[in-house]
N, C-alpha and C positions, 0 to 999 in steps of 0.2 A: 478295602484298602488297609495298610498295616501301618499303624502311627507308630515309628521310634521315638522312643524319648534316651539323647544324651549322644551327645558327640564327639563322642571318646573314641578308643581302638575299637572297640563290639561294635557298637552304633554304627561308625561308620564305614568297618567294612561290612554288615550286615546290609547295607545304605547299597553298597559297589557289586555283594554276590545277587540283590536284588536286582541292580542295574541290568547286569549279565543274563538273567534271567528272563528279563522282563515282567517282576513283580510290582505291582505300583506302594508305592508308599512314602513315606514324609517324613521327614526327621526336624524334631523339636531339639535345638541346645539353650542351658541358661545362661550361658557366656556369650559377651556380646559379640565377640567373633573369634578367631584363632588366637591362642596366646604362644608365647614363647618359654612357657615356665617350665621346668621338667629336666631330666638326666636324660643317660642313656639306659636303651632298653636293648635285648637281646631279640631277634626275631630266631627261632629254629627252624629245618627245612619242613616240620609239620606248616609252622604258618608263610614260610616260602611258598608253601605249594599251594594254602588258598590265595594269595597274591597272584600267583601265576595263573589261575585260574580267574579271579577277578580281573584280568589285562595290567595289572598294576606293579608286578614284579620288577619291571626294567626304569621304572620311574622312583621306588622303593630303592631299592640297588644302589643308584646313581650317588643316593645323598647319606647311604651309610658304607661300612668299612667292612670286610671279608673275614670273620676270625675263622681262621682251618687248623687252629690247635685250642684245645683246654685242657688249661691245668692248673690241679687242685694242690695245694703245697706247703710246704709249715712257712712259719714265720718269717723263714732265710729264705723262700725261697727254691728251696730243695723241694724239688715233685715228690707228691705223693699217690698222685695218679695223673695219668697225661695220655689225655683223649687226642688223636688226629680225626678232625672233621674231613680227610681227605674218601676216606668212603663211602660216607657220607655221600660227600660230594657227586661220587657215582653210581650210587645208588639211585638219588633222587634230582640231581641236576645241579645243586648247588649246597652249600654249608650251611653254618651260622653268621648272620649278619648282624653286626653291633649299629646301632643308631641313635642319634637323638630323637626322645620323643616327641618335641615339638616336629621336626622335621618329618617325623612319619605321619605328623597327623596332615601339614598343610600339603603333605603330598597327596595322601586319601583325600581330602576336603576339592583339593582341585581338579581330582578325576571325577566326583558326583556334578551335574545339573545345577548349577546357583539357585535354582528356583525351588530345587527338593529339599532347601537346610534352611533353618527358619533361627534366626539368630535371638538371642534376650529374650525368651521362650522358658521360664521356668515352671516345672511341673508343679500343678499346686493339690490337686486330687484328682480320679477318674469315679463316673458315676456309670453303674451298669444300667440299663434299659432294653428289655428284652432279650432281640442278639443283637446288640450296639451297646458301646462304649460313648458317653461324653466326657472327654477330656478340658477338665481345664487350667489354664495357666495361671500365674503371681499376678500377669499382669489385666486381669482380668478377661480376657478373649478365654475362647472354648470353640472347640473342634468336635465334630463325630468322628468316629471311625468304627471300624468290623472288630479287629486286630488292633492290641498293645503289647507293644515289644519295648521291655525296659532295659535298658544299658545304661544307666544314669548310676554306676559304681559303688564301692563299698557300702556306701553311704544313699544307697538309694531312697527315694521320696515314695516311689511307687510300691517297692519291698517293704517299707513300712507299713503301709495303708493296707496291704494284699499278706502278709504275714509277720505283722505286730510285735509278734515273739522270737523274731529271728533277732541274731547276739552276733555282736564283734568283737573279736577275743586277741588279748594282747597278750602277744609272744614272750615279751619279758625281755626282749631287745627293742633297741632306735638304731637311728640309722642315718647316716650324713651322705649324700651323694652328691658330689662336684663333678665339675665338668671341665677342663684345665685349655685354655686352647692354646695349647702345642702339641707336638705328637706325640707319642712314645719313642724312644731310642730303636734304631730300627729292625733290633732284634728283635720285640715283640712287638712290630706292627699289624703283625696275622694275629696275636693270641687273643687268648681272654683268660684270664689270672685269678686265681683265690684262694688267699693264705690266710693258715688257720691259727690262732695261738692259744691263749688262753682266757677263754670270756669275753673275744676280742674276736674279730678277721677283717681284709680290705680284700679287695677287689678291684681290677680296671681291666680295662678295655679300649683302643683307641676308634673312633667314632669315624671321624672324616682324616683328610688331610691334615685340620688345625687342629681338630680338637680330638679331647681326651676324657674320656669317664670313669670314677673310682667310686668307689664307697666304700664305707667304714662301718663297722659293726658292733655294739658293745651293750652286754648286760645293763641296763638299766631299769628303773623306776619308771612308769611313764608319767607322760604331760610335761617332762622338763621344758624347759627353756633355755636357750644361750647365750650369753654376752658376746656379741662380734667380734669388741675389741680384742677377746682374749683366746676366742674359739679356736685359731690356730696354734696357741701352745697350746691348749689343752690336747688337742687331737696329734700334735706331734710329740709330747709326752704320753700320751696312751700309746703308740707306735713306734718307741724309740728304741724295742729289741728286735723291730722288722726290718727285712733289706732295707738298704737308704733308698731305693726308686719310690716307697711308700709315704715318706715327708719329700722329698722330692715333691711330688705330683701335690700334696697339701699343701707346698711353701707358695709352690705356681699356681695354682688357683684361685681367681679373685673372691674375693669376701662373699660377695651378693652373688657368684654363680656355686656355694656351697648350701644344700635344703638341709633341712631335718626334720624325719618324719621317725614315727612309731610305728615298728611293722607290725600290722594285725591281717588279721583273717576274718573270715567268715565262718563261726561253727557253722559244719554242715547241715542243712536244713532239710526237710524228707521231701521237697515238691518245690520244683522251680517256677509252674504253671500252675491257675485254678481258671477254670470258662475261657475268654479268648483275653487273657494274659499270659504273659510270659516272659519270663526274667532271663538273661545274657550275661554272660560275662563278669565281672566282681558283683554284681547286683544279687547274682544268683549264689558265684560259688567262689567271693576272692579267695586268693593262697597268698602265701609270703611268699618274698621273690626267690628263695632257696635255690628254684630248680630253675630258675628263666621262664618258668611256663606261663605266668599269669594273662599275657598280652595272647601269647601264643590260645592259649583255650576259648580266650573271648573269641580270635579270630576262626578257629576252630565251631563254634556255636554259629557264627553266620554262615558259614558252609554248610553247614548240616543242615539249619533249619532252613534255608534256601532252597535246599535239593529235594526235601520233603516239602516243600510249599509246591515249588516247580512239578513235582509228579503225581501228587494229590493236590491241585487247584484250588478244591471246591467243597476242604475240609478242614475241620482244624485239627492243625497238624502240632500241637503245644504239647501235647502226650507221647505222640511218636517220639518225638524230640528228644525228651526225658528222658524215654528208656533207653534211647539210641548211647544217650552224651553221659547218664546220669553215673554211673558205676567208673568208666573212664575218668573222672574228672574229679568224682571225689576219692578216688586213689592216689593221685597227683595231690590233691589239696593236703591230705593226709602222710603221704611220703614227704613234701615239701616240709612239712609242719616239725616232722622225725630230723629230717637234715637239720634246721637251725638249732633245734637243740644240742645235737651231736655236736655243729661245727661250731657254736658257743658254750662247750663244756667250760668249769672253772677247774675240775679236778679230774685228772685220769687223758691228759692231752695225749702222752708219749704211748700209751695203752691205744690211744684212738687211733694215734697216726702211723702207728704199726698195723695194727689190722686193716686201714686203708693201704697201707702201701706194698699190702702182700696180694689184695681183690684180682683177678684175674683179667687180663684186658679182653677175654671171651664174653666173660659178665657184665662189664662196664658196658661192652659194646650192646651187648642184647637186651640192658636195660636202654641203652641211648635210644635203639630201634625202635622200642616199644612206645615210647614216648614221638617218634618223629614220623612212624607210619601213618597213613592216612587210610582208613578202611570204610569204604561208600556200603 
């Protein structure tokens, strides 16, 4: 049997290509059941198409918003490159779909079994014993299992214990993301937006009918903290050279639906698996959100390692896995890493935004491809 730990994006579509499969297994989360805390996140047609393949695509869909345009643009507004996801769309059946994270996970959550998700379940160490794993919990209970598969994120418990010396490494920006509920003006209710300025960028997206997702991006110090009372001048004076749709979407956002977090990563690390472990998704390989890809590769790692379980049965397949996913994904982690810097330069903006706005829409497109193909 293959014990998940962590009930996040990887977890639980790993949880739904197993379903499909008919692989047996069990998923441990340490939350005591579904939360509603989160922005929005991007799905691309790469992890459109393990949804689709999971049965889960039309259920996913229903409760996010269709972007068929991106575009990358200065401060006003003025494109600097501008993707149509309409080929996309033909290519592989559908685009880029903006959603709330909360929303994609209780959509996941209520396509798995009640019986295979084990709630307030926190990982507290695994002990190897022969070829068995005993896992046990915070709360004192302990499980056998063959197979551990960790998805339990940046911050993993299991990553610690299994590679001690792995580093999470701060990008040298934070990060505010709100969620506004009204929509966008109807001109941009397909897109998905991100203006560049100086040491600074925003971001949105509209999610559903009511709501609305942006974020803000700005050189900083880490570990700050914010004052409530004040966090919206601050955020609308840092943004006060950008089109006005940018405090627009700030002024309309309630207090408590704005986060802030510090984007970090994960240096990459030479081995995601050691014996019948195996790390998933931010556990193994997080990235900053630069590219949209983060959610997208966890959901990418259940596909893959699903299809290698399903064909070799009666092996462990944590090495295949590796070599299959391992180069892919830290090229992504790495290009992602390249982009934030670039898009939070402090000096040399008009130099940047020139040489983005000359890029060839042959190459945009052939990087897009590269990134949204799915290769078995």
């Amino acid at each position: 049997m293959y014990t998940i730990i962590g009930a996040g994006i990887g977890g639980l579509t790993t949880a739904l290509v197993f379903e499909k499969l008919n692989i047996k297994y069990q998923l441990f989360e340490k939350a005591k059941g579904p939360n509603a805390l989160g922005a929005g996140i991007w799905l691309a047609p790469n992890a459109l198409q393990v949804m689709e393949f999971a049965g889960v695509l039309d259920t996913v869909t229903k409760v996010g918003n269709v972007v068929n345009r991106i575009t990358l643009a200065n401060q006003k507004l003025k494109p600097l490159a501008d993707s149509s996801q309409l080929p996309a769309k033909e290519k592989y059946g559908f685009s880029t779909l903006a959603i709330h994270r909360a929303k994609l996970q209780l959509a996941l959550i209520q396509s798995i079994p009640k019986e295979k998700i084990h709630w307030n379940k926190a990982f507290k160490f695994y002990k190897e014993e022969q070829d068995a794993l005993t896992i046990a919990f915070q709360d004192g209970s302990t499980i056998k299992s063959k197979y551990l598969i960790a998805a339990d994120g940046i911050d993993s418990k299991v990553r610690a214990q299994l590679f001690p010396k792995s580093q999470i490494r701060y990008s040298g920006q934070t990060c505010w993301r709100g969620v506004m509920q009204h929509p966008l003006p109807l001109e941009y209710k397909d897109r998905g937006i991100e203006m560049w300025g100086k040491g600074i960028r925003f971001g949105l997206s509209q999610l559903s009918e009511t709501e609305t997702s942006w974020f803000a991006v700005k050189n900083s110090k880490a570990f700050q903290k914010d004052d409530k009372t004040v966090l919206k001048n601050k955020l609308t004076s840092y943004f006060k050279e950008f089109h006005p749709l940018v405090n627009e979407l700030i002024n309309k956002t309630e207090i408590n639906h704005i986060l802030r977090n510090d984007i970090t990563d994960l240096k990459p690390i030479k081995s995601w698996q050691k014996g019948n472990i195996c790390l998933i998704g931010d556990a193994a390989h997080a990235t900053t959100p630069n590219m949209g890809q983060g959610g997208a590769q966890a959901i990418e790692d259940a596909y893959y390692l699903g299809k290698l379980i399903a064909k070799h049965p009666n092996k462990n397949n944590f090495e295949q896995f590796e070599k299959k996913r391992f180069k892919r994904v830290n090229s992504i982690v790495k290009q992602s890493w390249f982009t934030g810097k670039i898009a939070n330069l402090n000096t040399g903006t008009s130099i940047r935004n020139a040489i983005f706005s000359t890029i060839p829409k042959k190459m945009i497109d052939k990087n897009m491809y590269s990134v949204y193909d799915l290769k078995d």
